[in-house]
C-alpha positions in Angstrom: -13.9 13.7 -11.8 -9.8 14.1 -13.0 -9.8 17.4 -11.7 -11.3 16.7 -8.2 -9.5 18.1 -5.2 -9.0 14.8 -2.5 -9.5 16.2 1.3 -8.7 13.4 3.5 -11.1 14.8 7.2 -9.4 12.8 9.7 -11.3 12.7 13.4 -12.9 10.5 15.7 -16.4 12.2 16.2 -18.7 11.8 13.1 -20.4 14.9 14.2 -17.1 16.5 13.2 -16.0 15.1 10.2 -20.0 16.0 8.7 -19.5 19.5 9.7 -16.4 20.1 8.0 -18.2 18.0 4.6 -21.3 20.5 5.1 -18.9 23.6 5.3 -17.4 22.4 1.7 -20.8 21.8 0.5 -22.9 24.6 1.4 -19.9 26.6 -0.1 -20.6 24.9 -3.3 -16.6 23.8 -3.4 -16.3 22.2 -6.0 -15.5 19.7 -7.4 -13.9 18.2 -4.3 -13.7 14.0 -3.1 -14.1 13.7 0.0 -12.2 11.1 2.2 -12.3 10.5 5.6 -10.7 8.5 8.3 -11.4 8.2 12.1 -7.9 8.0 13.3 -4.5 8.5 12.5 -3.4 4.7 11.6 -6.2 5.3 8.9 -5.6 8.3 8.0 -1.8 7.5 7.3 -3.2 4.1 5.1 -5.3 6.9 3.1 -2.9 9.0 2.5 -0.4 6.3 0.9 -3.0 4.6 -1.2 -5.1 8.1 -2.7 -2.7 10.9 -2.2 -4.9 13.8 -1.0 -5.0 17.3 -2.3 -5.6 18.5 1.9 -5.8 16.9 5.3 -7.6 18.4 8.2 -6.9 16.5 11.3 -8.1 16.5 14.5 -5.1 15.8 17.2 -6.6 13.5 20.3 -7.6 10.2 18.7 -7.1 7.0 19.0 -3.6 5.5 18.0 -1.8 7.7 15.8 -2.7 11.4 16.9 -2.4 14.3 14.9 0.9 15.9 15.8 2.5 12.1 15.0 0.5 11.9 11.6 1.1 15.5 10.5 5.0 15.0 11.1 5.0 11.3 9.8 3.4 12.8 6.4 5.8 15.9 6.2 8.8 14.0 7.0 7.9 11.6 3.7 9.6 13.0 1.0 6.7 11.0 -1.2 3.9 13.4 1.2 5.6 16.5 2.1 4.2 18.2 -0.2 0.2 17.8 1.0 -0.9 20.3 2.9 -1.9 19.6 7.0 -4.5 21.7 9.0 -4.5 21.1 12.4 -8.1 21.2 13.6 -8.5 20.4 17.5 -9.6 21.7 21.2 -6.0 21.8 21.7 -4.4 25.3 22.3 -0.8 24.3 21.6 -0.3 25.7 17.8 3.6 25.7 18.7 3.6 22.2 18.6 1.4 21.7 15.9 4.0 23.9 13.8 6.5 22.2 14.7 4.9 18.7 13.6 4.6 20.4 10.3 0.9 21.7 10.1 0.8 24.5 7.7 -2.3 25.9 9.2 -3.6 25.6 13.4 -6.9 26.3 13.4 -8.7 25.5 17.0 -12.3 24.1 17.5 -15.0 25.5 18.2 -15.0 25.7 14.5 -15.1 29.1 12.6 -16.7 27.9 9.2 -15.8 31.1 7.5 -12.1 30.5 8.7 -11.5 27.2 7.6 -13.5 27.5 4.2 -10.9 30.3 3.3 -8.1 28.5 4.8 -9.5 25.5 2.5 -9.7 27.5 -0.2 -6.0 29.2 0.2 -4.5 26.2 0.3 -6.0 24.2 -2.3 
């Protein structure tokens, strides 16, 4: 697939990163690879190896958390230019924006809300 979109879903709890991967699919988005990591460290490897279209991160995980990963890739002039969504039970947007996120979306997860926010910024 050339023109696949690359999401890298970056979170700890499986239960979360197959929510967001049945969200894309039972909206038919298409055609979209899916990646996914369980932690920052991975997430970061990901990113420099397959150059995702989108990340959605989660921020509390082990190692590298999401602020640290979301500022890490916007401060790389070689990543700046992928797209962050901050996904987590966090209520602390400020600092999310201030890592870099382009979008702070907080769990529980509205699936209508981040489809469209998907969609936007794809």
């Amino acid at each position: 697939m050339e023109d696949s979109k690359r999401i890298l879903i970056v979170d700890d709890e499986d239960h979360i990163r197959l929510m967001i991967e049945s969200t894309l699919e039972d909206a038919n988005v298409d055609p979209v690879n899916l990646l996914e990591a369980r932690d920052g460290d991975e997430a970061l490897s990901l990113i420099r190896s397959q150059s995702p279209d989108l990340v959605i991160t989660d921020v509390l995980m082990p190692g590298l958390d999401g602020f640290s990963l979301v500022s890490l890739v916007k401060s790389n002039p070689l990543t700046s230019h992928i797209p962050c969504i901050i996904l987590t039970v966090l209520d602390d947007a400020p600092q999310g924006y201030r890592a870099g996120a382009d979008v702070f979306l907080s769990k529980p997860i509205d699936h209508d809300d981040l489809l469209n926010t998907i969609l936007n910024l794809l």
